[in-house]
C-alpha positions as CSV (number, residue, x, y, z in Angstrom):
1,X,9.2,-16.4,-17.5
2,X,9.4,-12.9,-17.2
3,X,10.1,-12.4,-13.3
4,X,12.7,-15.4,-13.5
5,X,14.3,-12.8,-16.0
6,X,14.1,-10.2,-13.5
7,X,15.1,-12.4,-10.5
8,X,18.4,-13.4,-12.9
9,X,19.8,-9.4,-13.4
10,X,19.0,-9.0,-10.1
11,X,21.0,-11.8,-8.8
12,X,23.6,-10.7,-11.6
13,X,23.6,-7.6,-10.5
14,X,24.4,-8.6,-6.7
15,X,27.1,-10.8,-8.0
16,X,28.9,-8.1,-9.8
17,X,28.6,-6.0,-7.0
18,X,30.7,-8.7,-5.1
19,X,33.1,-9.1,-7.9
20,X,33.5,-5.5,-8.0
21,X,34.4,-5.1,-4.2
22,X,36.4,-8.3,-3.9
23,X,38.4,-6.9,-6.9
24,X,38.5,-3.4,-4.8
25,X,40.3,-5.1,-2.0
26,X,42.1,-7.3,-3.6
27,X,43.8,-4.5,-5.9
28,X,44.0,-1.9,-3.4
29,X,47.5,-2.0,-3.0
30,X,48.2,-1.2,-6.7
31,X,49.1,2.8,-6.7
32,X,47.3,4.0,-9.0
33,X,44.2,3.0,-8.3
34,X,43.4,0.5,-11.2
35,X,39.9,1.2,-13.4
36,X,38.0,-1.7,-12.9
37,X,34.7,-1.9,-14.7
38,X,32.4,-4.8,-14.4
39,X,29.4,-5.4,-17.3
40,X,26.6,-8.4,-17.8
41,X,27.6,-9.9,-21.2
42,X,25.2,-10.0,-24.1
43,X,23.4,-13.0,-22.9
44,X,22.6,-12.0,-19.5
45,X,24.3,-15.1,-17.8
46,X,28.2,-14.3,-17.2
47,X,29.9,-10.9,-16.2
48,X,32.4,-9.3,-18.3
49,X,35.2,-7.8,-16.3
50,X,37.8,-4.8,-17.4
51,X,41.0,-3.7,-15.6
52,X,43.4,-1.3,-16.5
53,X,46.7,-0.4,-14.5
54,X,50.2,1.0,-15.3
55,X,51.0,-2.0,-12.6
56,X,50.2,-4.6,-15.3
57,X,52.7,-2.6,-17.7
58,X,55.8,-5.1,-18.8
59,X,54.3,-7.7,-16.9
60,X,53.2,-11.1,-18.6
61,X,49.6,-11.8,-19.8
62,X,49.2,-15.4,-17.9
63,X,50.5,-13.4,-14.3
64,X,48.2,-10.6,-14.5
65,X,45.1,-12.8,-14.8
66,X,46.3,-15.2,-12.3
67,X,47.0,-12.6,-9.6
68,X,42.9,-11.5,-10.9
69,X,41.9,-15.1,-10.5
70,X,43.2,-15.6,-7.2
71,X,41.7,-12.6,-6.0
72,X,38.5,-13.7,-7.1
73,X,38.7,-17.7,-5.6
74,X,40.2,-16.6,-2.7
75,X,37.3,-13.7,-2.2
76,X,34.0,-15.0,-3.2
77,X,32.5,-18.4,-3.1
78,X,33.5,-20.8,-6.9
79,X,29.7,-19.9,-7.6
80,X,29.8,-16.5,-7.8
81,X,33.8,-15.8,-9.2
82,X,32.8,-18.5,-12.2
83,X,30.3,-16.0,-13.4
84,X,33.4,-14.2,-14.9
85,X,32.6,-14.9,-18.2
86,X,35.4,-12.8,-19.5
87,X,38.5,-11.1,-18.0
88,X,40.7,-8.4,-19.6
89,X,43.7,-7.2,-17.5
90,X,45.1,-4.1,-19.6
91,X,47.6,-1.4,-19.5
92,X,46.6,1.8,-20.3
93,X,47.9,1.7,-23.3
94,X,46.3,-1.3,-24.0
95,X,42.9,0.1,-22.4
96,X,42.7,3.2,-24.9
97,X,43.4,0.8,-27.9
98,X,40.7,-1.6,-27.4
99,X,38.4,0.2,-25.2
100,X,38.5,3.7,-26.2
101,X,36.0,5.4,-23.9
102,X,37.5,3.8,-20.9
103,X,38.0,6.9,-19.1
104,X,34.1,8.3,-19.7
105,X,32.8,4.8,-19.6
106,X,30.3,4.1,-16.5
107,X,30.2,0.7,-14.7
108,X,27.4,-1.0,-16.0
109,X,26.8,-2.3,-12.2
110,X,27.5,-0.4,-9.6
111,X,28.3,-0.7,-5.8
């Protein structure tokens, strides 16, 4: 039981590594660059993604995580995007409300 546990954060950890660089490219065109930061949930079986941009400012809720969505369907193969457990596009503003340590905040995965 124990090395299918290990065999799981490693393939969770590859996955978010993919999220993480389809997100890159996808969002590269935003100015400035937005702070993407990609953690396993609790459980261990979904990915928990963050972004925060001054592009999302004024912009609706439903857009913003369609544009993320897209990225991520039209990027990576359904198996690995549906690991996205959970997705929070933010503003900045947004970002230091409900994520406070945002800016000192290490990816939990990274690439």
């Amino acid at each position: 039981m124990k090395y299918a546990r290990i065999c799981d954060i490693m393939d969770t950890r590859k996955d978010a590594a993919l999220i993480k660089e389809a997100l890159d490219n996808g969002l590269k065109w935003i100015k400035p660059k937005p702070k993407i930061i990609i953690e396993e949930n609790e459980y261990g079986d979904g990915i928990s993604v963050f972004i925060a941009s001054k592009y999302f400012s004024g912009k609706k809720l439903y857009k913003m995580e369609d544009m993320v969505w897209d990225i991520l369907k039209h990027s990576l193969p359904w198996e690995i995007a549906q690991k996205v457990s959970m997705l929070f596009v933010l503003t900045p503003r947004e970002a230091k409300f409900w994520l406070k340590d945002l800016d000192k905040k290490e990816e939990s995965f990274t690439t």
